[in-house]
PDB file of the backbone (N, CA, C, O) and the ligand in Angstrom, with CONECT records:
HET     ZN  A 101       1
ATOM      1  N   UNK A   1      -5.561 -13.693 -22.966  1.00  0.00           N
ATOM      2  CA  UNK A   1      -6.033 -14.192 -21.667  1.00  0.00           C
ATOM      3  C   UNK A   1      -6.153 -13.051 -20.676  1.00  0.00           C
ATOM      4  O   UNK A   1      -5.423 -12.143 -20.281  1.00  0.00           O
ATOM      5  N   UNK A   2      -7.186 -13.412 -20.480  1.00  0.00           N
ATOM      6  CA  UNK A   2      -7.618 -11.647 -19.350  1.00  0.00           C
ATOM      7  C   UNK A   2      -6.963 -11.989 -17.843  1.00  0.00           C
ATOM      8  O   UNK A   2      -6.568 -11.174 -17.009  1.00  0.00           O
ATOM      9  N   UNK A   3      -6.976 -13.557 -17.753  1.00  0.00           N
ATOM     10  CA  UNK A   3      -6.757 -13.802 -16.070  1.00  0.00           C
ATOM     11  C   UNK A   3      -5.938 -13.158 -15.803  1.00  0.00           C
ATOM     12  O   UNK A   3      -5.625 -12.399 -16.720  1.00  0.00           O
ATOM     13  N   UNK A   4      -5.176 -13.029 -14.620  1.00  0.00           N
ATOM     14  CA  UNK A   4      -4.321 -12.561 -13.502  1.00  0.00           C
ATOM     15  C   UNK A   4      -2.966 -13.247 -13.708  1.00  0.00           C
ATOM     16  O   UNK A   4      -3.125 -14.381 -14.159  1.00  0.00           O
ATOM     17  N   UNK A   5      -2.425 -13.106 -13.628  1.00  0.00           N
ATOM     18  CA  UNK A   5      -1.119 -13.962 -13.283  1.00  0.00           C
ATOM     19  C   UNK A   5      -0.614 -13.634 -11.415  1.00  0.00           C
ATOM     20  O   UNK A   5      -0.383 -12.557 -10.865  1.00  0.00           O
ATOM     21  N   UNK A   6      -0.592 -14.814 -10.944  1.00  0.00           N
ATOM     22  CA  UNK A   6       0.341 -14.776  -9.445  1.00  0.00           C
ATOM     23  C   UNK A   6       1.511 -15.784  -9.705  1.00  0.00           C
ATOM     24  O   UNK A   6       1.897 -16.527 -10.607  1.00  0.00           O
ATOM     25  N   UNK A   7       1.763 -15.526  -8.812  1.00  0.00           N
ATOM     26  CA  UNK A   7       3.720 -16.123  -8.424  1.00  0.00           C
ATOM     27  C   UNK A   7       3.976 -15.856  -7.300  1.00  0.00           C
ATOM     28  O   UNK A   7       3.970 -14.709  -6.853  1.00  0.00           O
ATOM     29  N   UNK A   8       4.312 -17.136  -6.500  1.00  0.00           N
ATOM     30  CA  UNK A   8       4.886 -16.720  -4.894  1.00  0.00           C
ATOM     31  C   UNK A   8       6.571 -16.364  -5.046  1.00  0.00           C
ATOM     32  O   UNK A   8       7.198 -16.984  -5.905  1.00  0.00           O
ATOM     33  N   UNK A   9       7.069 -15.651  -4.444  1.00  0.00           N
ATOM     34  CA  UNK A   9       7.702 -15.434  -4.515  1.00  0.00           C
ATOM     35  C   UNK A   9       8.458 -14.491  -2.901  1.00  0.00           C
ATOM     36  O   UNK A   9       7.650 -14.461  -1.973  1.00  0.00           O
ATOM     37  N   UNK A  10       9.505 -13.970  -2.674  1.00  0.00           N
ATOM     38  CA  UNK A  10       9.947 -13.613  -1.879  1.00  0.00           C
ATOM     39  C   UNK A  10       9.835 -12.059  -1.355  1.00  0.00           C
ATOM     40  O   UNK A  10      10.452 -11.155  -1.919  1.00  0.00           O
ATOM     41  N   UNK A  11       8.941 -11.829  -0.160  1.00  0.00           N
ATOM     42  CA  UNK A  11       8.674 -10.542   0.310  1.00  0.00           C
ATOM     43  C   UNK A  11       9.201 -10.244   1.800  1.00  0.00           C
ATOM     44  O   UNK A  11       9.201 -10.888   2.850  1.00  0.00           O
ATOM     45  N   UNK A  12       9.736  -8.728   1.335  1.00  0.00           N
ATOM     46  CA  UNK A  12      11.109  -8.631   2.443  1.00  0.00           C
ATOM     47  C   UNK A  12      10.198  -7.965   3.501  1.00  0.00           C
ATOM     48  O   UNK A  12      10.653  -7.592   4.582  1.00  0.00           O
ATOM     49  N   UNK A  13       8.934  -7.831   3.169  1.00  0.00           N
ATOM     50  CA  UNK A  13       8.078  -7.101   4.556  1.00  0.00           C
ATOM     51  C   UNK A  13       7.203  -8.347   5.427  1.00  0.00           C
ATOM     52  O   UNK A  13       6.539  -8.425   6.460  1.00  0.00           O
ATOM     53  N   UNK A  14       7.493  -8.921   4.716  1.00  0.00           N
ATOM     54  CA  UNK A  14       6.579  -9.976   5.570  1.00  0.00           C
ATOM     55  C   UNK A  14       7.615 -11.339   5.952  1.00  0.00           C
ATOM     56  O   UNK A  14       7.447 -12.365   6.611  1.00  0.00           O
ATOM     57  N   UNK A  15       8.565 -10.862   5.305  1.00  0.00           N
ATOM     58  CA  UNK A  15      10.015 -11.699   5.506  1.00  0.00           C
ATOM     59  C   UNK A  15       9.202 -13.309   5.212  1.00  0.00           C
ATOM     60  O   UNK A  15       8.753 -14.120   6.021  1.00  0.00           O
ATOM     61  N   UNK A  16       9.233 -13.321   4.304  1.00  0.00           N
ATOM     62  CA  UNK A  16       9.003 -14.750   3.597  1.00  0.00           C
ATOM     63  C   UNK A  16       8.074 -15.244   2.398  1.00  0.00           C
ATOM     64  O   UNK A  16       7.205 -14.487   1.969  1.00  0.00           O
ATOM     65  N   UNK A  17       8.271 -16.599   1.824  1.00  0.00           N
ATOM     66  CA  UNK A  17       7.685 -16.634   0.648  1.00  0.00           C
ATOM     67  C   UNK A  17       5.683 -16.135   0.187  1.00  0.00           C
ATOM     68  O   UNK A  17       4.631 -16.580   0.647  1.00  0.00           O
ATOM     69  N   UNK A  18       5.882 -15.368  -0.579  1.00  0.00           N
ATOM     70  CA  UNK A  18       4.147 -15.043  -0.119  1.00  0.00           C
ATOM     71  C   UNK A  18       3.362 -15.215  -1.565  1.00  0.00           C
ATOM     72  O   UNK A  18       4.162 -15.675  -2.380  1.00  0.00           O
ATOM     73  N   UNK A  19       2.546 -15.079  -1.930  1.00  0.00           N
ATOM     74  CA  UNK A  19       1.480 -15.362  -3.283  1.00  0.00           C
ATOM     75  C   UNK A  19       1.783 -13.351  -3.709  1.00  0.00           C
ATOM     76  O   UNK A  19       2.213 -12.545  -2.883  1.00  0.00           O
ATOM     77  N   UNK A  20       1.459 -13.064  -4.958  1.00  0.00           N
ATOM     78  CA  UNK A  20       2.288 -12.327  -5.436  1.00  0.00           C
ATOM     79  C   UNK A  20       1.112 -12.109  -6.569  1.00  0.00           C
ATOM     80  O   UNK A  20       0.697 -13.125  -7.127  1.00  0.00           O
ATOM     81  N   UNK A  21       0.490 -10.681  -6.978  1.00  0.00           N
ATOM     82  CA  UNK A  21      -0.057 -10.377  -8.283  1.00  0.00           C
ATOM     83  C   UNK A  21      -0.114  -9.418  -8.964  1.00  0.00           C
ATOM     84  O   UNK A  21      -0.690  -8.410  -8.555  1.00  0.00           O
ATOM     85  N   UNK A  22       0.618  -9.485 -10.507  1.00  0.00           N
ATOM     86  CA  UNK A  22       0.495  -8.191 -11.336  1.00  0.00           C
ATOM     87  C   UNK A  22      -0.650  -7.295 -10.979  1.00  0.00           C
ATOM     88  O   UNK A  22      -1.740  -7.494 -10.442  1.00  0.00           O
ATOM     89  N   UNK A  23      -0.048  -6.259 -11.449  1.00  0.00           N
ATOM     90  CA  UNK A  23      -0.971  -4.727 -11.068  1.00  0.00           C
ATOM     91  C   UNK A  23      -2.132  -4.613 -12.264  1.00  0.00           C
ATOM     92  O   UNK A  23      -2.177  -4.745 -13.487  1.00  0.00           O
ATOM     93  N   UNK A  24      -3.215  -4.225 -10.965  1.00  0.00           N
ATOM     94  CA  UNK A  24      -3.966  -4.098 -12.195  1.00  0.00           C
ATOM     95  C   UNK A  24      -4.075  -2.603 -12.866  1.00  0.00           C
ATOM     96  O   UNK A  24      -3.323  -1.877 -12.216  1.00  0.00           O
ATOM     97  N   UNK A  25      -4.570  -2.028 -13.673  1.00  0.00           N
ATOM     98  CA  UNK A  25      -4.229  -0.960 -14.928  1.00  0.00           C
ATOM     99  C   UNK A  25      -4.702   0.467 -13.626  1.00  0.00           C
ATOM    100  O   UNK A  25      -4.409   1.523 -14.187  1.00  0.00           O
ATOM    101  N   UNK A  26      -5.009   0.626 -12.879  1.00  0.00           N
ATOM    102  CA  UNK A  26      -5.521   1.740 -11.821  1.00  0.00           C
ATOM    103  C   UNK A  26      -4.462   1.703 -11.013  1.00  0.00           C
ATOM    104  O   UNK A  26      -3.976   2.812 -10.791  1.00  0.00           O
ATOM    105  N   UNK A  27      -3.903   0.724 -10.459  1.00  0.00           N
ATOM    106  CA  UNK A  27      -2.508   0.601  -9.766  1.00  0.00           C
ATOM    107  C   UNK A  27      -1.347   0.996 -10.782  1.00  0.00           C
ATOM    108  O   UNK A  27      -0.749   2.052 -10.576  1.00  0.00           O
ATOM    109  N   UNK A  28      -1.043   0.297 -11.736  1.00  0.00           N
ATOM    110  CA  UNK A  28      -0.297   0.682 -12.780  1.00  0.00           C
ATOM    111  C   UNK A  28      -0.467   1.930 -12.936  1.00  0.00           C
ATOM    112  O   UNK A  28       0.542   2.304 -13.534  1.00  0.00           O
ATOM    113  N   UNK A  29      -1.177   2.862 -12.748  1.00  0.00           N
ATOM    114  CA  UNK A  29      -1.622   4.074 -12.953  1.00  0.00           C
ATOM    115  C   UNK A  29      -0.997   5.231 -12.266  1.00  0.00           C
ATOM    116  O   UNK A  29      -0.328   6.232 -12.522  1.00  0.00           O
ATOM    117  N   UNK A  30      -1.674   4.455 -11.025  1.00  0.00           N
ATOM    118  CA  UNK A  30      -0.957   5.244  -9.390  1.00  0.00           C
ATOM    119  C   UNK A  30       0.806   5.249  -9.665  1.00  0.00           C
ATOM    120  O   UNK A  30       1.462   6.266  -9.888  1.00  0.00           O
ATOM    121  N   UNK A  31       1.417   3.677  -9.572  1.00  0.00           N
ATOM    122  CA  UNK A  31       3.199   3.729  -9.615  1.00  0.00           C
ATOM    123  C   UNK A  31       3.563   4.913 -10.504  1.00  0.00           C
ATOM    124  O   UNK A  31       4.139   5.876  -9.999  1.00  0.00           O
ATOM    125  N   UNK A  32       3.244   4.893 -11.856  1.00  0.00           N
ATOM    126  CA  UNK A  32       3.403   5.181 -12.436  1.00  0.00           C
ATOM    127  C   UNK A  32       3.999   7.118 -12.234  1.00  0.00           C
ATOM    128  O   UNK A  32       4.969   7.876 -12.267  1.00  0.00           O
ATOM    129  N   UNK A  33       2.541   7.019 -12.028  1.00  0.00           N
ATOM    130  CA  UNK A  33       2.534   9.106 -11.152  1.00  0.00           C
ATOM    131  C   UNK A  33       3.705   8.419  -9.849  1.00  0.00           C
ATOM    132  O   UNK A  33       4.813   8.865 -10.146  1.00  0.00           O
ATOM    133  N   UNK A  34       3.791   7.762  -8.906  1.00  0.00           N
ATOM    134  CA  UNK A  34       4.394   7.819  -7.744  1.00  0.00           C
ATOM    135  C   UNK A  34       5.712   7.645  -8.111  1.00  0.00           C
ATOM    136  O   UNK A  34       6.381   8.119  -7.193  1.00  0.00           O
ATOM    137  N   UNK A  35       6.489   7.179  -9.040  1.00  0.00           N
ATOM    138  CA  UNK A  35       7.328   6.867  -9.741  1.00  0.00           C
ATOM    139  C   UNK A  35       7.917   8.004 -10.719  1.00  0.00           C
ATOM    140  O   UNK A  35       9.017   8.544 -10.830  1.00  0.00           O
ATOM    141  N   UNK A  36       7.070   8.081 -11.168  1.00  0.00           N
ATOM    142  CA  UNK A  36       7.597   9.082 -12.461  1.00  0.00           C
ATOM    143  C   UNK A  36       8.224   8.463 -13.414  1.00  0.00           C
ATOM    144  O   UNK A  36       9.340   8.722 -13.864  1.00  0.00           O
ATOM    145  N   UNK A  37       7.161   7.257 -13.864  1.00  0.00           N
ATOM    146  CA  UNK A  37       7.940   6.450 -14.961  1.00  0.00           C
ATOM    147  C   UNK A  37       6.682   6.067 -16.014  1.00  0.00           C
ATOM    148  O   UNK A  37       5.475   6.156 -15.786  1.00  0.00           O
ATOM    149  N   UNK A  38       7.275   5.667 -17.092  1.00  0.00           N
ATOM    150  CA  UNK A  38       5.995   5.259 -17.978  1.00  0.00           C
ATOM    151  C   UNK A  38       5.607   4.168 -17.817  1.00  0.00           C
ATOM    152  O   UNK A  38       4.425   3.886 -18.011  1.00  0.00           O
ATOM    153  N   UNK A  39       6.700   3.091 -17.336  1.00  0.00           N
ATOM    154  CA  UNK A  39       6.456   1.946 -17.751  1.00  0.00           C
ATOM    155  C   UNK A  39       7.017   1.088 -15.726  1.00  0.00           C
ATOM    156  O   UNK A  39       7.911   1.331 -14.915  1.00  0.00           O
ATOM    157  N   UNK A  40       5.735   0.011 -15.795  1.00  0.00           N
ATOM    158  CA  UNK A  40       5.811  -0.317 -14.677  1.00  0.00           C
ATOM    159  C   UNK A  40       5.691  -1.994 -14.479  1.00  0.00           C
ATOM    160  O   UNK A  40       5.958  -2.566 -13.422  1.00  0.00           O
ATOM    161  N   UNK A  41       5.318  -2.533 -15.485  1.00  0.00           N
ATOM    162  CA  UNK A  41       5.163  -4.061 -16.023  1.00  0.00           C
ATOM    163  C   UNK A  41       5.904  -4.822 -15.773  1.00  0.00           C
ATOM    164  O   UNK A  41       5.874  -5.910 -16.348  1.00  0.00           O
ATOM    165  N   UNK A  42       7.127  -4.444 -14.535  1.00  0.00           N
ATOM    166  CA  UNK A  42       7.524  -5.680 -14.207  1.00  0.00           C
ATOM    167  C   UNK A  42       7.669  -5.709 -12.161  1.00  0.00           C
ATOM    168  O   UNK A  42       8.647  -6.082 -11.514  1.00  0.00           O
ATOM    169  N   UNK A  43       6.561  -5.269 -11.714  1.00  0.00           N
ATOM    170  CA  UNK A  43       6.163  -4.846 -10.605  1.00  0.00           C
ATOM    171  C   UNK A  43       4.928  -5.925 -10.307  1.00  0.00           C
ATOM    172  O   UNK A  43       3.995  -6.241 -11.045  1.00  0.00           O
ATOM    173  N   UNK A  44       5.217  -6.321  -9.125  1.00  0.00           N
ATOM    174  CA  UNK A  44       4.343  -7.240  -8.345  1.00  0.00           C
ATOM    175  C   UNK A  44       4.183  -7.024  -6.975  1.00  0.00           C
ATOM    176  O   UNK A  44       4.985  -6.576  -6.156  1.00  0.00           O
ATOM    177  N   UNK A  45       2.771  -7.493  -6.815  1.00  0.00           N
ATOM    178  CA  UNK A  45       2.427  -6.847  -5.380  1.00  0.00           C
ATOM    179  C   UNK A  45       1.649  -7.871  -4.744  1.00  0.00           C
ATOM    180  O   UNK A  45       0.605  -8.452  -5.040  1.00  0.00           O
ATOM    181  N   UNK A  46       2.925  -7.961  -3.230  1.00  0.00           N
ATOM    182  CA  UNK A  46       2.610  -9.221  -2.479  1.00  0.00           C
ATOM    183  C   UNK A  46       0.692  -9.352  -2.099  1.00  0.00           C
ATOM    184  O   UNK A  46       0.026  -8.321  -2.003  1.00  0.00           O
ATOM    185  N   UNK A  47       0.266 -10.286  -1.984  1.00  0.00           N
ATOM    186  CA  UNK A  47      -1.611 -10.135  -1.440  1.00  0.00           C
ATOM    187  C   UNK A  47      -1.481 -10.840  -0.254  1.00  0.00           C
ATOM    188  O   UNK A  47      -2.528 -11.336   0.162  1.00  0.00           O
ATOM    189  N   UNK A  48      -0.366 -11.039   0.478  1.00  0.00           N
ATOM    190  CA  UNK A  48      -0.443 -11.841   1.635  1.00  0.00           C
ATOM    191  C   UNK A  48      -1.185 -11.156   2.697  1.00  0.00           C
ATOM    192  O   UNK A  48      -0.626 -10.113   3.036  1.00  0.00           O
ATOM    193  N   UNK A  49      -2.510 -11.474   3.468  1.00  0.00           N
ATOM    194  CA  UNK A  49      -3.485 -11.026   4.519  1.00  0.00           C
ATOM    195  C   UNK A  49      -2.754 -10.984   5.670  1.00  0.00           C
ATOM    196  O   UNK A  49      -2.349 -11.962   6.298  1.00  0.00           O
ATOM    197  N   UNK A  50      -2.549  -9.508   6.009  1.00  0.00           N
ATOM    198  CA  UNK A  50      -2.117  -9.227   7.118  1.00  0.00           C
ATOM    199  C   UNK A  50      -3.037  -9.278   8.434  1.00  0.00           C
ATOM    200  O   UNK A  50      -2.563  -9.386   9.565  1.00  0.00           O
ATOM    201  N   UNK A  51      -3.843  -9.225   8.267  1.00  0.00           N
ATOM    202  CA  UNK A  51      -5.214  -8.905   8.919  1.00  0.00           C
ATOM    203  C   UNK A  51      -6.309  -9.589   8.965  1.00  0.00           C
ATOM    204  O   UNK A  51      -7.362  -9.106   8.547  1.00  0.00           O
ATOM    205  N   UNK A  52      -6.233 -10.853   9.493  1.00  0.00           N
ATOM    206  CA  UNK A  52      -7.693 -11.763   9.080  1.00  0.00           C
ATOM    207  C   UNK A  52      -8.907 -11.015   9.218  1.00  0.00           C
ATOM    208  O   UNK A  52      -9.714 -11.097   8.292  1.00  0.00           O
ATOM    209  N   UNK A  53      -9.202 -10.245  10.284  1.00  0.00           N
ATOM    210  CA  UNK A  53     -10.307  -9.398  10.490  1.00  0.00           C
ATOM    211  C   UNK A  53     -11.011  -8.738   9.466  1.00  0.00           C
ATOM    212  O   UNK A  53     -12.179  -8.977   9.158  1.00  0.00           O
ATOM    213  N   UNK A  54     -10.142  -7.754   8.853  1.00  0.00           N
ATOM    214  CA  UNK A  54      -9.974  -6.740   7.984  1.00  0.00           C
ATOM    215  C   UNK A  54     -10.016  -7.338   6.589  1.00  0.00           C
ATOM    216  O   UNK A  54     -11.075  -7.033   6.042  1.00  0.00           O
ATOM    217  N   UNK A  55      -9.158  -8.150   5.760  1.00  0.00           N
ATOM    218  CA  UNK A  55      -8.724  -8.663   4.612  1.00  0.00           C
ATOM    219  C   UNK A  55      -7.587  -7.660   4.469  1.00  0.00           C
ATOM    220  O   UNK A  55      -7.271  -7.476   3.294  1.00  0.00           O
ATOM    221  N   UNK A  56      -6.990  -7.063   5.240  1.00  0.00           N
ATOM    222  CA  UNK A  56      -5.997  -5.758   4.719  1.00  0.00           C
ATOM    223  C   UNK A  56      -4.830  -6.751   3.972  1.00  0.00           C
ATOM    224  O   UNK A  56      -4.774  -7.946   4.263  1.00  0.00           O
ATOM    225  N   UNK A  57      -4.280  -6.385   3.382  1.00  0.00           N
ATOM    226  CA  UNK A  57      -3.296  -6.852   2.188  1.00  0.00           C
ATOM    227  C   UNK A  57      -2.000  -6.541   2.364  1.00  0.00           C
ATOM    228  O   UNK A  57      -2.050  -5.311   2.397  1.00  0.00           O
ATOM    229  N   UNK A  58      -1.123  -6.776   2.469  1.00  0.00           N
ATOM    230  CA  UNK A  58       0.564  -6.272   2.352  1.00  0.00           C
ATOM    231  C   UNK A  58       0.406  -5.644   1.315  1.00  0.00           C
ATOM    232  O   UNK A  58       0.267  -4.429   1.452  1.00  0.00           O
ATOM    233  N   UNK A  59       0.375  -6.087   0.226  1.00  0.00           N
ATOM    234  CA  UNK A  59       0.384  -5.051  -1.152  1.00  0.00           C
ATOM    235  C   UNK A  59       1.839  -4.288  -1.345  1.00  0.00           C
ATOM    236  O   UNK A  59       1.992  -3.210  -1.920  1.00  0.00           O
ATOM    237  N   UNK A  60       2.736  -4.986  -0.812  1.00  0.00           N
ATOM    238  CA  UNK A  60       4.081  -4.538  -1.110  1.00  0.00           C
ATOM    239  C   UNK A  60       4.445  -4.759  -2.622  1.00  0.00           C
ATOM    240  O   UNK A  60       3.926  -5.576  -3.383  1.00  0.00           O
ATOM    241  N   UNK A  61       5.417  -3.885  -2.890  1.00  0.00           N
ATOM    242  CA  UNK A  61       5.912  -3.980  -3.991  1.00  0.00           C
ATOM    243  C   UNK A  61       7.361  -4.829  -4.570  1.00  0.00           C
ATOM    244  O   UNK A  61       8.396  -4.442  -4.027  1.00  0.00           O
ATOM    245  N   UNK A  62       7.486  -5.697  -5.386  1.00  0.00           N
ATOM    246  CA  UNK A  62       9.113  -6.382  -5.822  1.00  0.00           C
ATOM    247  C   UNK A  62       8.760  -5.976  -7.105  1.00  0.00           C
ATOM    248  O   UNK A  62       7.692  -5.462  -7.439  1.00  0.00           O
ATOM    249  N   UNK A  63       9.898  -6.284  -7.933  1.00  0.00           N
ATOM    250  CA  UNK A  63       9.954  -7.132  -9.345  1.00  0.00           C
ATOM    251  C   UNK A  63      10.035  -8.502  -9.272  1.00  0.00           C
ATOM    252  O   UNK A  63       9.805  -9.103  -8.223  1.00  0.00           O
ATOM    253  N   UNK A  64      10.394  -9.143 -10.477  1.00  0.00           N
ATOM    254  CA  UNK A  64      10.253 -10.617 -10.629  1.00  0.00           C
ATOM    255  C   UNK A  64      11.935 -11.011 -10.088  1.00  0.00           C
ATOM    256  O   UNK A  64      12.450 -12.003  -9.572  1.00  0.00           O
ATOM    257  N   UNK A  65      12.324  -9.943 -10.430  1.00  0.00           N
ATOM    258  CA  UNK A  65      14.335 -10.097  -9.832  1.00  0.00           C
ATOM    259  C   UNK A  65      14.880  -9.417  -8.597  1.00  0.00           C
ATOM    260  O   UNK A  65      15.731  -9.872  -7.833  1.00  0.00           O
ATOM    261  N   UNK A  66      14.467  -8.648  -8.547  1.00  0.00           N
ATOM    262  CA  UNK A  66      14.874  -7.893  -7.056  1.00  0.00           C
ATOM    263  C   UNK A  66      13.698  -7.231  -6.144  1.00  0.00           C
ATOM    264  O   UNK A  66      12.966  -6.245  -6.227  1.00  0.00           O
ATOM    265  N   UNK A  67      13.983  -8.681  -4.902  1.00  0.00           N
ATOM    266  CA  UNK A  67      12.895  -8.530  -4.007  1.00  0.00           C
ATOM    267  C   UNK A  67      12.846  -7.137  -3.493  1.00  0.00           C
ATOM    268  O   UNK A  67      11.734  -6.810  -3.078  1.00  0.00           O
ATOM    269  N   UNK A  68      13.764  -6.250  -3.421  1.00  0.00           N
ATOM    270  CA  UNK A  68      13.691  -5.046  -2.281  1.00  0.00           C
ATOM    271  C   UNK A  68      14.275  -3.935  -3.560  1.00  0.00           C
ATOM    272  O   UNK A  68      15.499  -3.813  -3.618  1.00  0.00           O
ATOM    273  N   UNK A  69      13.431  -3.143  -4.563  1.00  0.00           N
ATOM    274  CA  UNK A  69      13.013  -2.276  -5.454  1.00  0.00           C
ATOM    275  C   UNK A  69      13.710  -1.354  -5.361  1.00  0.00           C
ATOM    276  O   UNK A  69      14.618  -0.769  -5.950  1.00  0.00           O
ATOM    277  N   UNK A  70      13.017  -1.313  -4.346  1.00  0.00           N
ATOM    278  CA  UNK A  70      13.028   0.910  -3.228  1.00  0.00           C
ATOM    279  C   UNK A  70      14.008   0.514  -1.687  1.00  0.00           C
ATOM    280  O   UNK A  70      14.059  -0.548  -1.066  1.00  0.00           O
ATOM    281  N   UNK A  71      14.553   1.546  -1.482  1.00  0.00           N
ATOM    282  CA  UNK A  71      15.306   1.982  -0.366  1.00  0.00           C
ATOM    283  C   UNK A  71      14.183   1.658   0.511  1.00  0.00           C
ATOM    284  O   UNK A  71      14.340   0.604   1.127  1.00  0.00           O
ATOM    285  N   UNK A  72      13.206   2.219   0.707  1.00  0.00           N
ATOM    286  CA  UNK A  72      11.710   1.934   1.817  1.00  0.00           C
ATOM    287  C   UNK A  72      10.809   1.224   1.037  1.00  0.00           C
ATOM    288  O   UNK A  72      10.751   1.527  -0.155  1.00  0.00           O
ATOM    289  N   UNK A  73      10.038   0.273   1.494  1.00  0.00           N
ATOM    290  CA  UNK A  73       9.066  -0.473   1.179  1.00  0.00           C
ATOM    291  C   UNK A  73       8.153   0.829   0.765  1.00  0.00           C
ATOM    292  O   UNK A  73       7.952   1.880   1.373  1.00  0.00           O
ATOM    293  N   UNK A  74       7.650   0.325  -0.580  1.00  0.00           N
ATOM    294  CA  UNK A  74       6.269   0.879  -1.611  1.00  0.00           C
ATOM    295  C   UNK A  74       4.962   0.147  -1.500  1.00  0.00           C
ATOM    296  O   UNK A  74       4.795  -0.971  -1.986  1.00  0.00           O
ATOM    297  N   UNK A  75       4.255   0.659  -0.996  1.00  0.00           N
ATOM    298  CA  UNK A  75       2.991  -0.360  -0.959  1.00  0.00           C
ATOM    299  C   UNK A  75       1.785   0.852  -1.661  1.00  0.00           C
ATOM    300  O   UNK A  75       1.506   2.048  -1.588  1.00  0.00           O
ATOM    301  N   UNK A  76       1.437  -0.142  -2.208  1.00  0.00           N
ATOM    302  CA  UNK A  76       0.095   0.303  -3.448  1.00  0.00           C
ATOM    303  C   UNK A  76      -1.260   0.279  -2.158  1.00  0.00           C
ATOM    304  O   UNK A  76      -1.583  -0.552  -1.308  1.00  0.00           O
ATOM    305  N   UNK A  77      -1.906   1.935  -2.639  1.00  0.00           N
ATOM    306  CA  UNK A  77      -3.109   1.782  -1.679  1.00  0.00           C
ATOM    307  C   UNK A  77      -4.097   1.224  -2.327  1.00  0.00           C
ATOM    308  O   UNK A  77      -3.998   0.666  -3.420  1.00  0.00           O
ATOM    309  N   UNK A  78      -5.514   1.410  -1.394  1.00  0.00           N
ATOM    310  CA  UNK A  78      -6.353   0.415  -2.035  1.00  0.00           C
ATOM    311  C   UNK A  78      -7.040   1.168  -2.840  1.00  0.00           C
ATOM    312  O   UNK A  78      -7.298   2.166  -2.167  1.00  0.00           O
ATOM    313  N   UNK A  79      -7.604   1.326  -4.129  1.00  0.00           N
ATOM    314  CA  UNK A  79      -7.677   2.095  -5.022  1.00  0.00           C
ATOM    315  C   UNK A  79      -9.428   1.741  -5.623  1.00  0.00           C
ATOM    316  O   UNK A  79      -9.879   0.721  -6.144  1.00  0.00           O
ATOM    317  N   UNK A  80      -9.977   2.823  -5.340  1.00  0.00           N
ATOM    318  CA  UNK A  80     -11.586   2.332  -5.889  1.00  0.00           C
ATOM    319  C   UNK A  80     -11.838   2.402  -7.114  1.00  0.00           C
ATOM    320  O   UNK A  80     -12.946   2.070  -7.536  1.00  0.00           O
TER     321      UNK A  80
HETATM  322 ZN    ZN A 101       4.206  -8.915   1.792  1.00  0.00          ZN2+
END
């Protein structure tokens, strides 16, 4: 199944429950270098619209278990 998977779930930057979607393989890409890890597959990134104007995105980062990852909020840029 190619779809997406989302899950709302709990985001500590927007302080509340928000819609939530696996990374896609260019993001996975980016953590990965920003990280210094191989493996990043259990990372989700809030899509809650900060910005009606704009469509700008929170794009914060959790896992599926611990809402707050990183010491500072990680947010994935927007990646062409
Ligand atoms: Zn958020």
């Amino acid at each position: 199944m190619a779809t997406q998977r989302t899950k709302k779930d709990y985001c500590w930057t927007c302080d509340g429950d928000q819609q939530h979607r696996q990374l896609t393989r260019k993001e996975e890409d980016w953590l990965k270098e920003r990280l210094g890890r191989s493996g990043v597959g259990e990372f989700w990134l809030c899509v809650n619209v900060l910005d009606a104007d704009t469509g700008k995105q929170c794009r914060n980062l959790r896992t599926g278990f611990n809402k707050k990852p990183f010491a500072a909020a990680i947010k994935v840029p927007v990646l062409d």
